[in-house]
C-alpha positions as CSV (number, residue, x, y, z in Angstrom):
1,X,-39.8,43.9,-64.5
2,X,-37.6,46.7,-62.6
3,X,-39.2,47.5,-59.4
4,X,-37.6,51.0,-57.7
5,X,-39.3,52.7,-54.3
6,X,-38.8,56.5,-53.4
7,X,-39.0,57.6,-49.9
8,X,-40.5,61.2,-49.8
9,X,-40.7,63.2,-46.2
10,X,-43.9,65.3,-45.8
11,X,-43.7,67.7,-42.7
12,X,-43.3,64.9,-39.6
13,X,-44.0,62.0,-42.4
14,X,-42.5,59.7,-44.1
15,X,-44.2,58.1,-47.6
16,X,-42.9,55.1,-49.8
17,X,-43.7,54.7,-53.0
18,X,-43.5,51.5,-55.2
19,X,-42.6,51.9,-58.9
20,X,-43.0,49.1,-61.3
21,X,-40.9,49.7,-64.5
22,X,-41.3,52.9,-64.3
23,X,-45.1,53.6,-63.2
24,X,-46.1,55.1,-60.1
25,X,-48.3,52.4,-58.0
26,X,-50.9,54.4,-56.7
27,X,-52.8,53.3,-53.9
28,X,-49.6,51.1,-52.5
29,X,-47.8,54.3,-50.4
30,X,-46.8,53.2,-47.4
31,X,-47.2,56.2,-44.6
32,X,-44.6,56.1,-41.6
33,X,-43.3,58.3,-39.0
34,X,-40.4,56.4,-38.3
35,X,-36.9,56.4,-41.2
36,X,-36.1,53.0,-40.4
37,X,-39.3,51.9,-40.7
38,X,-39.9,53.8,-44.2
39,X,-36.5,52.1,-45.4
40,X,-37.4,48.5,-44.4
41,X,-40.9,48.9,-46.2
42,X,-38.8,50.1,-49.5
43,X,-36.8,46.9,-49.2
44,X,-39.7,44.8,-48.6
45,X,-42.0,46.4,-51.3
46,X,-38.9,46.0,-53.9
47,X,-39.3,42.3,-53.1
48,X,-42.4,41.9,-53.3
49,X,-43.7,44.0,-55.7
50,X,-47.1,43.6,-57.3
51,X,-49.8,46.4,-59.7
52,X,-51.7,48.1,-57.2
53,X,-55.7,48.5,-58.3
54,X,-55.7,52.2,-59.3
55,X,-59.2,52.6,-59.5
56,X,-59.8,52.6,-55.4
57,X,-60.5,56.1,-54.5
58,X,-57.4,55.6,-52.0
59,X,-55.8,55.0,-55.4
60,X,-56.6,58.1,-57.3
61,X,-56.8,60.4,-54.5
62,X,-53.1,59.2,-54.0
63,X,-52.5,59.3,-58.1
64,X,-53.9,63.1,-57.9
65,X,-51.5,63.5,-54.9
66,X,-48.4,62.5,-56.8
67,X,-49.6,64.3,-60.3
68,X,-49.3,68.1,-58.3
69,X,-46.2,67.3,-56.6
70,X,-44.4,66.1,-60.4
């Protein structure tokens, strides 16, 4: 399994996202104000890494989200 994050900065926002071989994990972001705080997340999220359930409405709104941005 190869686990990556991406740390993307939205206006005053930070947002980390968990990749699991290669597959966006929507409904995982993690939402912070605070660098340091995004970068620990990543680390921890690498470590831990499990599928998110994509069919919340969290989940697709954030799948929608990431689909207009790439």
């Amino acid at each position: 399994m190869t686990v990556a994050t991406k740390i993307v900065k939205r206006d005053d926002e930070y947002r980390v996202r968990l990749f699991i071989d290669g597959e966006y994990q929507a409904g995982a972001d993690y939402y912070t104000d605070d660098l340091d705080d995004a970068r620990d997340t990543a680390r921890l999220m690498e470590k831990g890494a499990v599928h998110s359930d994509k069919e919340t409405e969290f989940a697709k709104d954030e799948q929608t989200e990431y689909d207009e941005e790439n």
